[in-house]
Structures are given as C-alpha cells and as structure tokens.
DOTI-39564 format. One record per residue (C-alpha): x, z, y. Coordinates in steps of 0.1 Angstrom, whole numbers, plus 5000, padded with zeros to 4 digits. Layout:
REM residues N
XZY ...
END
This chain:
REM residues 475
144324424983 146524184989 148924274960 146324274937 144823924943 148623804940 148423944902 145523714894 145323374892 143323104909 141023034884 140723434879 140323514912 137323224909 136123374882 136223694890 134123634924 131523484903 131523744879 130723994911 128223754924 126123784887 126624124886 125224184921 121923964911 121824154879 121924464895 119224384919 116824194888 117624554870 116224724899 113524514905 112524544870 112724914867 110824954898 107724764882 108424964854 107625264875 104725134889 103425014860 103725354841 102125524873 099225294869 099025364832 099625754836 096825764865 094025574843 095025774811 094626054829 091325944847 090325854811 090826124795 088826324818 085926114816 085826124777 086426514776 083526504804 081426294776 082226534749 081426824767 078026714781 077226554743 078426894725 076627114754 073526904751 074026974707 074227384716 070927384739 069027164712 070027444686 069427714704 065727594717 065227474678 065927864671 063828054701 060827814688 061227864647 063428134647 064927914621 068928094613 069827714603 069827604641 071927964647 074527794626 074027474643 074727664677 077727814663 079227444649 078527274686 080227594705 083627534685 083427204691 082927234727 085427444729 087627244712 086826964736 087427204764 090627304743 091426924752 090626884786 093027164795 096026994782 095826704815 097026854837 097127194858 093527144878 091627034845 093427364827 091727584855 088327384848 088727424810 089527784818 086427854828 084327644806 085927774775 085428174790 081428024797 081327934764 082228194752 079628434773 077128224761 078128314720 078028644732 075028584747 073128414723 074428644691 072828934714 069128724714 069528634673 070029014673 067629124694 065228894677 066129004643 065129364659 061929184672 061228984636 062328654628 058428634618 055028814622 056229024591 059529134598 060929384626 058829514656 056229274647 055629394614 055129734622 053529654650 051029424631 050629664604 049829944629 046629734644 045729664610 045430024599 043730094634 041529824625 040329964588 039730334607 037230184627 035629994607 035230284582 033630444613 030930124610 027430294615 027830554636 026630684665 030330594679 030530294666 027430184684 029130354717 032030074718 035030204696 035029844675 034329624710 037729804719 039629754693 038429414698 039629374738 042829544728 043829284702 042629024723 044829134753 047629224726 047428854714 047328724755 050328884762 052328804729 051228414739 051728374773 054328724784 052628784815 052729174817 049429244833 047929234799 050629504793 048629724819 045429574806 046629694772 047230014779 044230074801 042130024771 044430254747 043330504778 039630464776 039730394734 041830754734 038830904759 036130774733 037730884703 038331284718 034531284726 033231134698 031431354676 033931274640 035631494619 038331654634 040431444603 039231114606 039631194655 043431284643 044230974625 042230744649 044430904677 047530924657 047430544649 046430414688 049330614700 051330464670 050230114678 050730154721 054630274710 054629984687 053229774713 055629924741 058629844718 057829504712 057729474750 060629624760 062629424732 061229124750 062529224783 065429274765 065228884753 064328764780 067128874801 069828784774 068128434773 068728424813 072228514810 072728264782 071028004800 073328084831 076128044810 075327724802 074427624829 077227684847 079327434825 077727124833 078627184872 081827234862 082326954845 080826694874 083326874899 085826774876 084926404876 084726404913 088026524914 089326314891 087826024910 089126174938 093226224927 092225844916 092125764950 094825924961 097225854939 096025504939 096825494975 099725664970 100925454942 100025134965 102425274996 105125314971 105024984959 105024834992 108025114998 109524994970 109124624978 110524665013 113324844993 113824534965 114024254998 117024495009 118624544983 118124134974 119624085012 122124295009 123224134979 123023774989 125423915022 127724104995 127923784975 128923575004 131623815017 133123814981 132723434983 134523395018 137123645008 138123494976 137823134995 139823285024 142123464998 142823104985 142522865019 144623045042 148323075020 147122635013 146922615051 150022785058 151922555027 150522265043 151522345082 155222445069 155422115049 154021925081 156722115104 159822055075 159221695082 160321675115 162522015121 163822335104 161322585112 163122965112 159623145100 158423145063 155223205040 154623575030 155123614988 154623954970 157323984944 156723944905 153323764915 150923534893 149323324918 149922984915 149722934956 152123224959 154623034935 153822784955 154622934988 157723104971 159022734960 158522624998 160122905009 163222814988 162922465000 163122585036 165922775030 167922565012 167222235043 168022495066 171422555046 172122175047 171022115079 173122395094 176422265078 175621915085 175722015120 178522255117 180421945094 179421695122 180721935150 183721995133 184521595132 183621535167 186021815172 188821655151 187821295166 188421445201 192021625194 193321305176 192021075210 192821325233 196321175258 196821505279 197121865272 194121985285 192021735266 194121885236 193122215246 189522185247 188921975218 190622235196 188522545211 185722265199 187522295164 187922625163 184122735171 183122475144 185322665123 184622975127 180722885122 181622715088 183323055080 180323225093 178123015069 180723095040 180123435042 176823395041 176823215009 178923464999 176423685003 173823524989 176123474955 176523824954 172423934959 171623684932 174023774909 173124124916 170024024907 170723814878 172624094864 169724324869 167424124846 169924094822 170624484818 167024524813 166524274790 164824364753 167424404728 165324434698 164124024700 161024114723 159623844744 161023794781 157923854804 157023594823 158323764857 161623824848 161323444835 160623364871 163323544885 165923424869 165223084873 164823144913 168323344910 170023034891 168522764914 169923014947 173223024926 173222574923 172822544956 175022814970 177422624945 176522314959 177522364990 180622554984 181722244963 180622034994 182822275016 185822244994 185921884986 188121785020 191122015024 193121705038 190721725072 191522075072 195022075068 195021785095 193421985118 195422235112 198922075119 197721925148 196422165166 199422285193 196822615199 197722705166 
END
C-alpha cells in the first residue's frame, strides 16, 4: 500500500480520495434508486394484475349475462337468430376467459374451468336447439305438428259421428276434456294432466269399443286416439328430455359466475398480501439503504483519514528531523521508496541527503578539530610523556579521518556504480530520459559534489600533515 501511494502524487492521491468518496455516494444514490425502482414496479405489477382481473371479471359477467339473454330470447320465440346470438357471446366469453388465464397461474386454473363450463353449456344448449327442433320450432313443425294434426283428425271423426246415439253418450265432451287437459299441460308442464290425459284416452277407448259404429269408422276412431296418446307421450318425453338439458345448461352457467367472484376475492386477497408484503420489503429495503448510506459515510472517512494520514505523518516526521538538525545530528532518517513520485517523499529523500551530508561535515569538523588539539598538544608538550600522549591523541584522530576516507570512498564507488547503471541503460535511439532515472542521477551527482567536497577539504593541508608527521618521535 505504501509503495503505491509513493507513485502518486499529492494532488492525486487528493483526488483520488475524492473520487472514492463520489463513487461511494453514487453507488449508494444507484442503489437507492434501483430499490424504488423495484418497489415501484411491484406496485405497478400488483395493481395491473388486480386490474386486469377485475376487467376480465366485468367481461365475463357482461358476456355471460349476453349468453343467458339469448338463450331465454330462444326458449321463449324459438327464434334461431338468438341461437346465433348465444353462439357470438360464448366465443367471446371464452375469449375473455382466454384472457384471464394469461395472469397468472391461479387465474389460469379459474379460466380452466370457466372456459370447460362454457363449453358444457354449448354442448348443452346445441342439445335443447336440437331437441326442440325434434319438438318444433312452432305449432307446425316436429312433434307438435304431428301431434296437432293427430287431435285434428280425432276431432273431424267425431264430429262426423254428430247425431248419434254415441255422440249423445259423451264421445265429443271427451274429446273436449282431452284437449283441454292436452292444452293445461302444454301451458303450465305439470304432469298430472299427463295422467289426467291418459285417463280420459282410457275411458274415450272404453266408449268407442262399446259403441254401436261400424266396425270401420270404431277402427279409425281407435287407431287415431292411440295415434294422438303416442303423439302426446312423445311430446312429453321430449320435454323431459328439454327440460333436463335446460338444467344442465343452466348449471353450467351458473357455475361461472361463482367462479368468477372467488376469483375477485382472491385477487383482493393476494392484494393484501402482497401489499403487506411489498410494504415489509420496503421498510427491509429502507433499513438496508440507511446501512449501506452509513457504511458509506464510515468508508468515506477511513479513505479521508488514510489519504490525510498518508500525507500528515511523512510532513510530521520532515518537520521533527528539521527541528532536531537544528540543534544536533540525529543518527535516524525518514523512510523513502525508491523511484517514487510523491512530492513529500522527494521531500523526505532531500532531508535525508541533507542529514547525511551535516553528519559528514560535522563528523570531520570534529575529527579536523581533534586532530589540531592533538597537534597543538605535541608541539606544547616539554616532557616525553606529554609527547607520548598527545601523539596517541594524533594518531586516533588520524586513523578516524582515514576511517571517514574510506567511507567516502565508498560512497564514490556506490554512486558511481550507480551513475554508471543509469547510463548503460540509457535510450540510444533519442527517447526521452524518464523522470526517475532524472532523479537519480542528480541525487548520484550531488553524493559525488560533496564526497568531492570534502575530499578537496581533506587534501588541502598536507603541510599539518607532514608536520605531524616529522614530529612525532612515536613514529
């Protein structure tokens, strides 16, 4: 981490940490806005879907309500106009059911069932405009017909019996009940005029085998009352018939209508729920959002103290060197990573420089100043052993100025070493120098000036030297 703040600058690093800090608060105003995006697209989905129901509900009711006005416009004209009407408001309620299936998965199972109602009541209903087709459409047509035709013909036989002893026994009066109770039945359906009927075809067969007629005229009267009770029986029975596929048509029907409340209530129902539902996760989600927005003001501030610290500390340490230089030669110095781009680094590299060079100068000062108290000593020393200690004095000063040669021998050497480095790897096709290698080399050459500094300052009196050395009797 550290190595990688050195290769930025201040005003990058700065930058950089402010960069973070927008990003952060981006990320969490992205977040924040997706999340009411979400919630407000669950809000949307849920009343769509609550609305679509509702309007399929509508349709259904309106075209179910369409179907039973046709088919009660048919069973009381017998009109085949409304049959076509019933068949129009069936495809469109199955279209509508067709509709309410695409939702979702429970309105698919409740359109299911309404579209396989629907179409039980076609099959239904088809099976009554059959069966009344089979009855007659009108008095003229079908079972009626023949069965109208048939009381007719019994009619004309006896009234062509008008007159006669029989006649005057009852045979017209009934003929007369029978149509009357005939007539009852086919307006109101109650089938004890059924039993009445054929109690009086009884009696009316009785009166015609004992009355005293031609044998011709007693085998057409008895041929046409059994003609007119099968007639009779037929229209009956094909009423039943009717009657029971108008039951299971009406069942049909009427089963759809249920149905469709139960799929209202629950709609209204998964309203509530997912309402609810939708309500928790917002206040989920909004317990989320404050976190996230926490978390980012503490991330922000921890980039903000690191870049600040990144920055303050290496200032503090320059400035409590600097502080210390002023009144001694401190021994420790301010950590640098090499081929940096900090300015504070460069900063703390110069000091560092700085340090080592008073350290240099102070060292031979004191060395230089030891070694003329020394020679001060042996020239005002009277007696031998005065002689003797001064130049031990001389020679330890000596020997530490050679000590501090060969140090600056050594340093000579690692900078040229290093000089020479940059310089083999220099660009030989006229490329730019990088900025690094810039900076190397001009910390190299300044090592090199002051090393040759010195050296110039250790060579420029060889006459104290050569002093010292003649009169020293140790040597």
């Amino acid at each position: 981490m550290s190595r990688l703040a050195s290769r930025l600058r201040i005003g990058e690093k700065i930058g950089l940490g402010f960069g973070l800090v927008i990003l952060i608060f981006l990320g969490v105003i992205v977040h924040d806005q997706l999340a009411l995006a979400r919630l407000s697209a669950d809000y949307e989905r849920l009343h769509a879907l609550y609305g679509a129901r509702q309007s399929y509900a509508f349709g259904i009711e309106r075209r179910l309500g369409a179907m039973r006005a046709a088919q009660s416009e048919f069973l009381a004209t017998r009109n085949l106009d409304a049959v076509a009407e019933v068949a129009r408001a069936a495809a469109a309620l199955d279209a509508e059911a067709a509709g309410l299936a695409r939702l979702d998965e429970t309105s698919q199972h409740a359109a299911a069932e309404i579209r396989t109602l629907i179409a039980d009541y076609r099959t239904s209903f088809d099976a009554v405009v059959e069966a009344w087709r089979i009855n007659g459409l009108d008095e003229n047509s079908g079972l009626q017909g023949a069965f109208r035709r048939t009381a007719h013909e019994l009619e004309a036989m006896a009234g062509s019996l008008a007159g006669s002893v029989e006649h005057e026994a009852g045979l017209e009066v009934a003929i007369l009940q029978l149509r009357r109770r005939e007539k009852d039945y086919l307006l109101r359906g109650d089938a004890t005029y059924v039993a009445m009927v054929d109690e009086i075809l009884t009696h009316t067969a009785e009166r015609v085998a004992q009355a005293s007629i031609a044998e011709s005229a007693r085998e057409a009267l008895t041929e046409r009352l059994a003609a007119y009770g099968r007639d009779f029986h037929a229209l009956v029975e094909q009423d039943r018939r009717i009657e029971g596929l108008e039951g299971a048509m009406d069942v049909a029907a009427g089963r759809i209508t249920p149905l469709v409340e139960a799929n209202l209530v629950e709609a209204s129902r998964l309203m509530t729920s997912m309402t609810a539902a939708i309500a928790e996760n917002a206040a989920a989600r909004a317990r989320i959002n404050l976190l996230i927005a926490l978390g980012a003001t503490l991330l922000g501030a921890v980039f903000a103290v690191m870049i600040t610290s990144r920055i303050v500390r290496p200032v503090r340490r320059i400035a409590g060197l600097l502080d210390r230089m002023t009144t001694e030669t401190p021994r420790e110095r301010i950590p640098t990573v090499p081929g940096a781009r900090d300015e504070i680094d460069a900063m703390a590299a110069s000091l560092n420089v700085l340090a080592d060079h008073k350290s240099t100068f102070v060292n031979w000062w004191r060395s230089a100043m030891r070694e003329a108290v020394a020679l001060r000593d042996l020239h005002a020393a009277s007696e031998t052993s005065e002689c003797a200690r001064a130049a031990g004095e001389l020679r330890l000063a000596v020997d530490a100025r050679l000590e501090r040669i060969l140090a600056i021998r050594d340093g000579i050497a690692l900078n040229s070493a290093i000089v020479q480095k940059l310089v083999a790897h220099l660009p030989q096709s006229g490329a730019a120098v990088s900025a690094a290698d810039v900076k190397r080399l001009k910390e190299a050459a300044a090592g090199l000036s002051a090393l040759a500094k010195i050296l110039q300052a250790e060579s420029g009196d060889p006459s104290d030297r050569q002093q010292v050395t003649s009169s020293d009797p140790a040597r």
